[in-house]
Every structure is written in structure tokens, then in C-alpha cells.
ZAMARGU-4260 file (C-alpha; in steps of 0.2 Angstrom, whole numbers, plus 5000, padded with zeros to 4 digits):
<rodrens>
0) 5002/5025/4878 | 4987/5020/4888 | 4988/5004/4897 | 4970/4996/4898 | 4973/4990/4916
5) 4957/4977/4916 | 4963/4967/4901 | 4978/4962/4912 | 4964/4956/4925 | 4972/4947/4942
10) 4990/4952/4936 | 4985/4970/4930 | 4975/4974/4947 | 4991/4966/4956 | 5003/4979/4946
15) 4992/4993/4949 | 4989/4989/4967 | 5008/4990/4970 | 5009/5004/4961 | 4997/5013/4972
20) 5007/5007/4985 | 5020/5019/4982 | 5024/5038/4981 | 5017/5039/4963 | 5001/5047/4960
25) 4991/5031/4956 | 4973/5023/4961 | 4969/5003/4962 | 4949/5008/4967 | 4945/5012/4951
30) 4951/4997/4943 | 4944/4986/4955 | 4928/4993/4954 | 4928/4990/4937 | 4933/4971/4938
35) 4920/4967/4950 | 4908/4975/4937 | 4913/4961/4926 | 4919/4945/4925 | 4930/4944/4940
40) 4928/4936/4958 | 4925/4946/4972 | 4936/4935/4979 | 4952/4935/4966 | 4950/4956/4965
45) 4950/4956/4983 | 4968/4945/4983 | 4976/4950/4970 | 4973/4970/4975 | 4979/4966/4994
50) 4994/4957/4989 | 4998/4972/4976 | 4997/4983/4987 | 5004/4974/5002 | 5021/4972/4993
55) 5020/4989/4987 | 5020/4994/5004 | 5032/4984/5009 | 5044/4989/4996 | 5043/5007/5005
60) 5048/4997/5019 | 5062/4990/5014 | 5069/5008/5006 | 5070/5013/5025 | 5077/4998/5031
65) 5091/5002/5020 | 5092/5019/5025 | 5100/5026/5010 | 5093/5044/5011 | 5098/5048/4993
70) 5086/5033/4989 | 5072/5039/5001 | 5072/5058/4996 | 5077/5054/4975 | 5064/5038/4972
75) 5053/5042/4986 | 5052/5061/4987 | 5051/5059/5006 | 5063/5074/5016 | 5074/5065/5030
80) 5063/5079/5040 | 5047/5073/5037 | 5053/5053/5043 | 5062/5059/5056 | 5045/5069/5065
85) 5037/5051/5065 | 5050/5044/5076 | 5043/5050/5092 | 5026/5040/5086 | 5034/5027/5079
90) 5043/5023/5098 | 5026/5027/5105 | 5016/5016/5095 | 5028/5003/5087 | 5023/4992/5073
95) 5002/4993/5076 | 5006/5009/5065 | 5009/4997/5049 | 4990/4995/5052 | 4988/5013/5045
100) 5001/5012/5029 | 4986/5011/5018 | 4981/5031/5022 | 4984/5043/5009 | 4998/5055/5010
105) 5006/5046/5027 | 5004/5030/5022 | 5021/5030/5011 | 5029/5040/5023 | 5025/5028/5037
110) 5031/5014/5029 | 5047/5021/5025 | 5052/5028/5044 | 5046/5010/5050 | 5060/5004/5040
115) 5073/5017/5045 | 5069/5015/5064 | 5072/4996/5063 | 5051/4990/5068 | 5050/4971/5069
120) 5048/4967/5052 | 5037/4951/5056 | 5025/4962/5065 | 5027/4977/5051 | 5023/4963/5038
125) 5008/4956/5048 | 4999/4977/5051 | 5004/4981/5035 | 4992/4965/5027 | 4978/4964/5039
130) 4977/4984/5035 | 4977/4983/5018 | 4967/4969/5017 | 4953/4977/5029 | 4951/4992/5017
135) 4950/4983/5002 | 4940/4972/5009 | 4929/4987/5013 | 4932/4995/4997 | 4925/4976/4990
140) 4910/4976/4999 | 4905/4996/4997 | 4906/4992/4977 | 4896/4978/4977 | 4883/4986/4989
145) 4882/5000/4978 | 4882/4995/4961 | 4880/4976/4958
</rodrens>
């Protein structure tokens, strides 16, 4: 069963945006590419994916803060290993690393070990937005300088 994402509008780009947010293989780009081709508000895309994806990220968050590594390895597919080779960055560089939870690859990862080493979730929380927003804020702007 294919799921026609746009159909959904706001609420579909919000879903898929979390989702992306996640370890699952999933991209929000497309989709909001194709709602700013049509009837939708640079404005609500740009909202509604940030938010998405925001909470998606916090979600990873929040697994870490838990620290159940059955949860992290099973649901996440993260190896104790891997978060525990951020923790030297993670003292270094505190919560300014939220700011980069929107990479590929590291971005999940991150969020999780910022959970399990205990970062200020106020200032996880407040990275974690202005990054995502930033880059689909980019993302926003790229697509309508290139195609509308």
C-alpha cells in the first residue's frame, strides 16, 4: 500500500518529517518539494516539516535518556559502541552538537548519545530546532529559487 503523502498536506509533511527523523530510511525533501509546487504555503511547509522532524529528533533523544540499550540497539539499530565514541565529543562540545542532529548518518546517533550522557535537555531542545529549522529553511528557499 502506497501512501500519497501530499494528500495528507500539513499533517502528511509533519508524519513524514518525523519519520525522517528517525533511523528509518525515509526522506521529507521530496515531499516538501512537491507541496511547495502546489497549493501550500512556504510558510505551513516550512512549520509543519521543522516540527516533524524536530520531534522525530527528539524522540531519538529521549531513547537515550532512557538508556535502555535493548531499546537503542533493537528500535534504533545504534551499537552501544558507536554512542559511546561520541562521548568524548559530546563532553567537548556539549549541547551546540543538537545543532548538527539534522546530518545524515550521525544525526540519529547523536541524538541518542546526547540523551544517554544526560546534555541539558533545554538546550538540546533549543539546537535541535534552530538546526532543523535552518536547513529546511534552506531546503525552502533552494526549491523555490530553483523551480517556482
Amino acid at each position: 500500500m502506497e501512501i500519497d503523502w501530499i494528500e495528507y498536506g500539513y499533517l502528511g509533511l509533519f508524519v513524514a518529517s518525523f519519520l525522517a527523523a528517525t533511523i528509518l530510511p525515509f526522506s521529507s525533501e521530496v515531499i516538501l518539494a512537491l507541496m511547495l509546487a502546489g497549493p501550500f504555503s512556504a510558510a505551513g511547509v516550512l512549520v509543519s516539516a521543522t516540527m516533524g522532524n524536530w520531534l522525530g529528533g527528539l524522540s531519538s533523544y529521549a531513547l537515550g535518556y532512557l538508556a535502555k540499550w535493548q531499546w537503542i540497539e533493537r528500535y534504533l539499530r545504534i551499537k552501544r559502541t558507536q554512542i559511546e565514541s561520541w562521548h568524548h565529543r559530546i563532553e567537548r562540545y556539549g549541547s551546540g552538537l543538537a545543532f548538527l542532529c539534522w546530518l545524515p548518518v550521525v544525526g540519529d546517533p547523536l541524538a541518542v548519545a546526547l540523551g544517554v550522557f544526560r546534555v541539558s535537555w533545554q538546550k538540546v531542545f533549543f539546537w535541535m530546532l534552530l538546526g532543523k529549522f535552518l536547513r529546511y529553511l534552506l531546503i525552502v528557499l533552494g526549491v523555490q529559487a530553483f523551480f517556482l
